[in-house]
C-alpha positions as CSV (number, residue, x, y, z in Angstrom):
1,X,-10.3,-23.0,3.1
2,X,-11.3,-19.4,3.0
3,X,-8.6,-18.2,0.6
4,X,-7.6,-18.6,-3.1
5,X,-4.3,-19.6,-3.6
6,X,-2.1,-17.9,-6.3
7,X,-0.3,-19.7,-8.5
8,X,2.8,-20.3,-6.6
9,X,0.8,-21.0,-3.9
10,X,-0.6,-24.4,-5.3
11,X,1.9,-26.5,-3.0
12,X,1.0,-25.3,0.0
13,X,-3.0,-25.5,-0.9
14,X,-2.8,-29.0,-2.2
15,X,-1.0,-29.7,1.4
16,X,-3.4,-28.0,3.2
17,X,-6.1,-29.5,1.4
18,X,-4.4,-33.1,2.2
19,X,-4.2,-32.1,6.1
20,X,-7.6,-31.2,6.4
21,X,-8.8,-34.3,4.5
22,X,-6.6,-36.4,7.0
23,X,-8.1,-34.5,10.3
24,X,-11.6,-35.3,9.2
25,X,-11.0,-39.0,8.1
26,X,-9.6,-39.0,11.6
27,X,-12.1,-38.0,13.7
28,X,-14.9,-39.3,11.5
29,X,-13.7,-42.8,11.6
30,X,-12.0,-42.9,15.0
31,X,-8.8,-43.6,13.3
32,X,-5.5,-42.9,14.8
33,X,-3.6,-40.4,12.3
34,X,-1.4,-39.2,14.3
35,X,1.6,-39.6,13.3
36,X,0.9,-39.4,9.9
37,X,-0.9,-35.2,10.6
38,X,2.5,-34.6,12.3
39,X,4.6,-35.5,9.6
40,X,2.3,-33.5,7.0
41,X,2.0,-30.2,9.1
42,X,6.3,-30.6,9.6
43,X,6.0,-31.0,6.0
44,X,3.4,-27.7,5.4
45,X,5.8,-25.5,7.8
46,X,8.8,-26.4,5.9
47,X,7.0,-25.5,2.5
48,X,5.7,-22.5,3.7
49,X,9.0,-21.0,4.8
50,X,10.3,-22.2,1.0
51,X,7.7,-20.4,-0.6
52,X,7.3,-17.5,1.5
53,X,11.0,-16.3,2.2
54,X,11.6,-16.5,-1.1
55,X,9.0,-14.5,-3.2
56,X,10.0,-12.7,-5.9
57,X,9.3,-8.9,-6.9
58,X,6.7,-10.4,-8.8
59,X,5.1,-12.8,-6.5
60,X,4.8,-9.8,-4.1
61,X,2.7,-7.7,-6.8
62,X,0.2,-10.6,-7.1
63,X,-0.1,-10.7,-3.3
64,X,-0.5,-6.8,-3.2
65,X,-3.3,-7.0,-6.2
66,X,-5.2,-10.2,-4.1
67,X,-9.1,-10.1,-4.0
68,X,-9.2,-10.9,-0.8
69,X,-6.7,-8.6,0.8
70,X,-7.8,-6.0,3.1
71,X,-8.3,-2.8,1.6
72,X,-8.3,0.8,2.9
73,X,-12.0,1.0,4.8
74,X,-11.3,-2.0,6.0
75,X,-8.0,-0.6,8.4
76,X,-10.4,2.3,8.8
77,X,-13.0,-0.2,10.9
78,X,-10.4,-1.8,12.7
79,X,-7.4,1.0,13.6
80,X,-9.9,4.1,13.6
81,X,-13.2,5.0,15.5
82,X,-15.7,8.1,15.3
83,X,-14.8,7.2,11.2
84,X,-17.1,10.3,9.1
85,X,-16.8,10.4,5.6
86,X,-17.1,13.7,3.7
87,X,-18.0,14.2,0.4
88,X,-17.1,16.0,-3.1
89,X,-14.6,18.3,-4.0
90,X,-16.5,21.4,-4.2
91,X,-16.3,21.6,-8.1
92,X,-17.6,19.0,-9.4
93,X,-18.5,15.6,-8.1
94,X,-17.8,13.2,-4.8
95,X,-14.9,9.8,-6.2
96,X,-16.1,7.2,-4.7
97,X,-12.6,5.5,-5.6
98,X,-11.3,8.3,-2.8
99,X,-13.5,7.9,0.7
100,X,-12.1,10.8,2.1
101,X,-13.5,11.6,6.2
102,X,-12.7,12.5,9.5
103,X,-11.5,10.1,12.5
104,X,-10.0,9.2,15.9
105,X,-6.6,7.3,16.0
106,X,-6.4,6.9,19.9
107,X,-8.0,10.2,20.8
108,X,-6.3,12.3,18.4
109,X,-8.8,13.5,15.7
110,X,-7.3,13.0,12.4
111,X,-8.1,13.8,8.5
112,X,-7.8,10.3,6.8
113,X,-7.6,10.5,3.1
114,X,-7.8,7.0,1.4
115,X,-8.1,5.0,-1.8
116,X,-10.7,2.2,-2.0
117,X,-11.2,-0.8,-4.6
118,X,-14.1,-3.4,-4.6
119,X,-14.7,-7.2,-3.8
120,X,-16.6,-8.0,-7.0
121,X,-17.9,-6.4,-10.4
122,X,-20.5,-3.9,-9.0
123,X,-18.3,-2.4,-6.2
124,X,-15.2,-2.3,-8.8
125,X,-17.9,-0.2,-10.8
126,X,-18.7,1.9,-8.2
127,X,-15.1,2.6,-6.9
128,X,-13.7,2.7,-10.7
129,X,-11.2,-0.3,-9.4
130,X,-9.5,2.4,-6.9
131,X,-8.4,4.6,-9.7
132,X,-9.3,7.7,-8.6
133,X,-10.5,11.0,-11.0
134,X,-9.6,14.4,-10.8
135,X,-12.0,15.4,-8.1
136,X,-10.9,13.0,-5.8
137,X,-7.6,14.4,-5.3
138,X,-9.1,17.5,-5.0
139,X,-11.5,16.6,-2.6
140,X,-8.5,15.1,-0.5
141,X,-6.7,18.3,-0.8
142,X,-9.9,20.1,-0.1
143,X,-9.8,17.9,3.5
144,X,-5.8,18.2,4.1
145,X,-6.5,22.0,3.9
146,X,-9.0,21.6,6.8
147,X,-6.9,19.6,8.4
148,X,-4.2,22.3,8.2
149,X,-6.8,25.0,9.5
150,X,-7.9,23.3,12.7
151,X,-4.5,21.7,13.3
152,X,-5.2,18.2,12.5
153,X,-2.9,15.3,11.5
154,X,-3.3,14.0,8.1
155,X,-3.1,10.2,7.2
156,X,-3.2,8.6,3.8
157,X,-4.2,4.8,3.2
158,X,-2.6,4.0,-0.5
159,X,-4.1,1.4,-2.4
160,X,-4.1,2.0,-6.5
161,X,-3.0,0.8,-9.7
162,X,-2.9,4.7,-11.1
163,X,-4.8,7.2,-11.5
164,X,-7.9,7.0,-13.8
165,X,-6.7,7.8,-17.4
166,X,-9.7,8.2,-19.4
167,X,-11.3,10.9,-21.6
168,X,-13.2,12.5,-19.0
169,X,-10.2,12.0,-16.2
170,X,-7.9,14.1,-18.8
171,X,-10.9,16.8,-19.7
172,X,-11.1,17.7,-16.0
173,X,-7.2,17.7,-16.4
174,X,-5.8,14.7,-14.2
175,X,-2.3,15.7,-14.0
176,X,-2.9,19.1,-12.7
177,X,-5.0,17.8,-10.0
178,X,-1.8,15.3,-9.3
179,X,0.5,18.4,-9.7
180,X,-1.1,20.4,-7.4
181,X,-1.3,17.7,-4.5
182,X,2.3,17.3,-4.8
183,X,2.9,20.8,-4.1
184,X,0.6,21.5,-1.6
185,X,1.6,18.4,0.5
186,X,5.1,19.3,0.4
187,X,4.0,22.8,2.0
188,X,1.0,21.5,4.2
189,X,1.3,23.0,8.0
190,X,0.3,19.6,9.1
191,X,1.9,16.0,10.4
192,X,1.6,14.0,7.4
193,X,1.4,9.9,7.6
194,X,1.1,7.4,4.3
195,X,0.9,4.2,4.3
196,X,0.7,2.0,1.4
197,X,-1.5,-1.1,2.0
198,X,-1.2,-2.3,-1.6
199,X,-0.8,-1.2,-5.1
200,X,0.9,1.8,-5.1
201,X,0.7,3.2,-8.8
202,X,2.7,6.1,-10.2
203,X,1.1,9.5,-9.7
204,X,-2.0,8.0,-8.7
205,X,-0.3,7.2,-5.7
206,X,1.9,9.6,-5.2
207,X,-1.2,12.4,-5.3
208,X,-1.8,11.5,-1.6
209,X,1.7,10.3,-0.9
210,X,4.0,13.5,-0.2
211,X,4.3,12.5,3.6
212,X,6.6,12.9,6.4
213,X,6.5,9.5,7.3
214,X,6.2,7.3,4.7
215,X,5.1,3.2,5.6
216,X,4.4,0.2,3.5
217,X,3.3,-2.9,4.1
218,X,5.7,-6.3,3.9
219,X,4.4,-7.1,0.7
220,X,2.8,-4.3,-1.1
221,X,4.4,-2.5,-3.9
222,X,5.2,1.4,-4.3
223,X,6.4,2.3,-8.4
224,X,6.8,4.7,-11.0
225,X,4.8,2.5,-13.4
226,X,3.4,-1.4,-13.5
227,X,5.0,-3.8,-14.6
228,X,3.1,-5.0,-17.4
229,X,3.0,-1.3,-18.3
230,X,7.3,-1.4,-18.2
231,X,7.0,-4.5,-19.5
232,X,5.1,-3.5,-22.9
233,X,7.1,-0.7,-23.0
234,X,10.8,-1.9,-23.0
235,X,10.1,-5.3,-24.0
236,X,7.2,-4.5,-27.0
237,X,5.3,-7.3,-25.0
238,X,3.3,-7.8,-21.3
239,X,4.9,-11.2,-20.8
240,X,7.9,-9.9,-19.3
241,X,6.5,-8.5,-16.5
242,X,7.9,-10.7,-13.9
243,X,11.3,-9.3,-15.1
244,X,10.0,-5.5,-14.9
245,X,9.0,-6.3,-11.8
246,X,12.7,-6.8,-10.8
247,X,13.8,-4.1,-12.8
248,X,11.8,-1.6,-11.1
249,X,12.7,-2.6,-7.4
250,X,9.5,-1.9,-6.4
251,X,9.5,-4.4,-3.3
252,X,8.9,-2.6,0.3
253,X,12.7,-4.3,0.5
254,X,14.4,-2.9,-2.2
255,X,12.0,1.1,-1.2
256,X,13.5,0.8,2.5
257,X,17.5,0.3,0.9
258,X,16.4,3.2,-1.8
259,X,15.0,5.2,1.3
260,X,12.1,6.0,-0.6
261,X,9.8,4.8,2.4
262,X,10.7,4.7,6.0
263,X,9.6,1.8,7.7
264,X,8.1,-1.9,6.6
265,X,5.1,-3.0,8.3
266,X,4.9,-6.2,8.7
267,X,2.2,-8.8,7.3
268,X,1.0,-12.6,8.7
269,X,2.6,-15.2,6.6
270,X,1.2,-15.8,2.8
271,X,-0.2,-12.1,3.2
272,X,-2.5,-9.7,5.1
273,X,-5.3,-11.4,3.2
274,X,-5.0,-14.2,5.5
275,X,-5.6,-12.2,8.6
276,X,-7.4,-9.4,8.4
277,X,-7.2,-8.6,12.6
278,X,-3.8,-9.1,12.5
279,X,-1.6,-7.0,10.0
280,X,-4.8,-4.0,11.2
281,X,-3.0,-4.3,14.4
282,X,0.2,-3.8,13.0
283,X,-0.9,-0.9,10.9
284,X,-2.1,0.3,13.9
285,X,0.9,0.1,16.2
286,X,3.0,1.6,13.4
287,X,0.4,4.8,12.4
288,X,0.3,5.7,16.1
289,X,4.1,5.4,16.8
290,X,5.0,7.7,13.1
291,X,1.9,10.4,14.3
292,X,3.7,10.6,17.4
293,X,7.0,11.0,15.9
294,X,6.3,13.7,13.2
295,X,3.8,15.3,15.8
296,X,6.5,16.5,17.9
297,X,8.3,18.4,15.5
298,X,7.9,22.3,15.5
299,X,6.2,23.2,12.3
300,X,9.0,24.9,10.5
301,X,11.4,21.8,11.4
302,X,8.7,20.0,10.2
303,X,8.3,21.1,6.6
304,X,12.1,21.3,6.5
305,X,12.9,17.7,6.9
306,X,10.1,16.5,4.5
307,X,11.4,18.9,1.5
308,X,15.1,17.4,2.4
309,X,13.2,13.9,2.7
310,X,12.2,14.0,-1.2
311,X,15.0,16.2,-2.6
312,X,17.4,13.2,-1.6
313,X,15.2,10.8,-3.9
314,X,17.0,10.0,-7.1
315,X,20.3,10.6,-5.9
316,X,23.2,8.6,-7.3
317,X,26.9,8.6,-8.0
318,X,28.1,6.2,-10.7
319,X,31.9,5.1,-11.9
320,X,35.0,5.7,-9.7
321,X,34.7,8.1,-6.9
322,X,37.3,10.9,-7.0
323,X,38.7,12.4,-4.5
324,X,39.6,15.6,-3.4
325,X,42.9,15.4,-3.7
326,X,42.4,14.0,-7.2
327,X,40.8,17.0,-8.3
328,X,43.3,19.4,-7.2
């Protein structure tokens, strides 16, 4: 088996352990096990759909945080072509946690701004674990400004647990580099797609994430903070994370009811991990159809509905609802 199960995953790899043991004692010995696979893979199906149409908030922030899941240059390869990265933010270095380039999304030359974690210890190194420093959201800015000037759409991959918070990050001042993506998104003369394909980590995030269309997929997670982070914080202690992760409604689920994103993109069954063709497809499908949605707006219209699309965020009414005659 090419993929490591998580922990609530164990039933369904000890099964599929047991059916593949079974298929090779069968056709190794000539043995008629027939009946015996069918009533297994009845058996796999069945736990499956337990497991999977049931996951918690916090099962689905393991499965957005898996190793093996595909990560932003990855949906570059398969849902981009003519893909040419560009480098450094003019100031002060090139983030390698931010591959930032240039590429074709059916024809239509686009600015694709990204964020980008590694497969093992010496790629996590290089990208910083996708936590990005100042200069890469300045390079991305740097980009979404040329996209601006030679009318190009811009689309963001998000993947990140947060922005990078060390000394260096905060000497080269972090949060204004945030601060001043936020405001130029909102104000960009340009079609703006995100999409978050995993982690989605406060203001780390939400530096690239100031987008007309706003997608995420089935089980990745889009939040203010992590869990463990709420977790020490309200509780005094990490282990409570599972219940943070409730608390937060974080889920692409509970972010389509909160209308903080727009649309769920769907994922194969125990992941994207487990098909990497597959849920690139439906990233695919679903960038192409939100590009030509926002695309056809005039600009003004444009810029209108996305400053109406985040000033709704965080609206709520709470206790009895009075009426207008009530109040007169």
């Amino acid at each position: 088996m090419d993929w490591q199960p998580l922990d609530f995953e164990r039933s369904i790899f000890e099964l599929d352990r047991r059916l593949e043991d079974l298929k090779n004692h069968s056709d190794k010995h000539d043995v008629d096990l027939d009946p015996a696979i069918k009533d297994l893979e009845a058996k796999l199906r069945e736990t499956r759909r337990s497991v999977y149409g049931n996951l918690t908030a916090w099962q689905r922030v393991q499965i957005a945080r898996h190793t093996q899941r595909p990560f932003a240059l990855d949906y570059v390869d398969r849902c981009f072509t003519n893909w040419v990265e560009l480098h450094g933010d003019r100031r002060f270095a090139d983030d390698r946690a931010m591959p930032c380039g240039l590429a074709l999304l059916d024809g239509q030359r686009c600015v694709v701004i990204t964020h980008q974690k590694g497969r093992n210890t010496k790629e996590n190194v290089m990208r910083n674990f996708g936590c990005a420093h100042p200069e890469g959201y300045r390079k991305a800015l740097r980009l979404m400004r040329l996209g601006e000037k030679f009318r190009m759409p811009v689309i963001s991959l998000i993947d990140t647990p947060g922005a990078f918070p060390g000394v260096g990050s905060e000497e080269r001042h972090i949060s204004e580099a945030i601060a001043v993506n936020l405001r130029e998104m909102m104000r960009l003369r340009a079609p703006i797609v995100a999409a978050v394909i995993g982690e989605g980590g406060s203001g780390g995030a939400l530096g690239i994430g100031v987008a007309d269309h706003v997608l995420i997929l089935e089980n990745a997670y889009y939040s203010v903070i992590s869990p463990e982070a709420c977790s020490a914080i309200l509780w005094r202690d990490r282990r409570h994370a599972a219940e943070a992760a409730e608390a937060l409604k974080l889920t692409a689920q509970d972010l389509l009811k909160l209308e903080v994103v727009d649309e769920i993109v769907p994922e194969p069954e125990g992941g994207a991990h487990r098909d990497y063709d597959s849920v690139a497809a439906n990233v695919g499908r679903a960038l192409r159809r939100a590009l030509q949605q926002v695309s056809q707006l005039p600009i003004a219209e444009l810029l209108e509905k996305r400053y109406q699309k985040f000033r709704r965020l965080g609206v709520f009414s709470e206790g009895k609802t009075v009426t207008a005659s009530a109040r007169s």
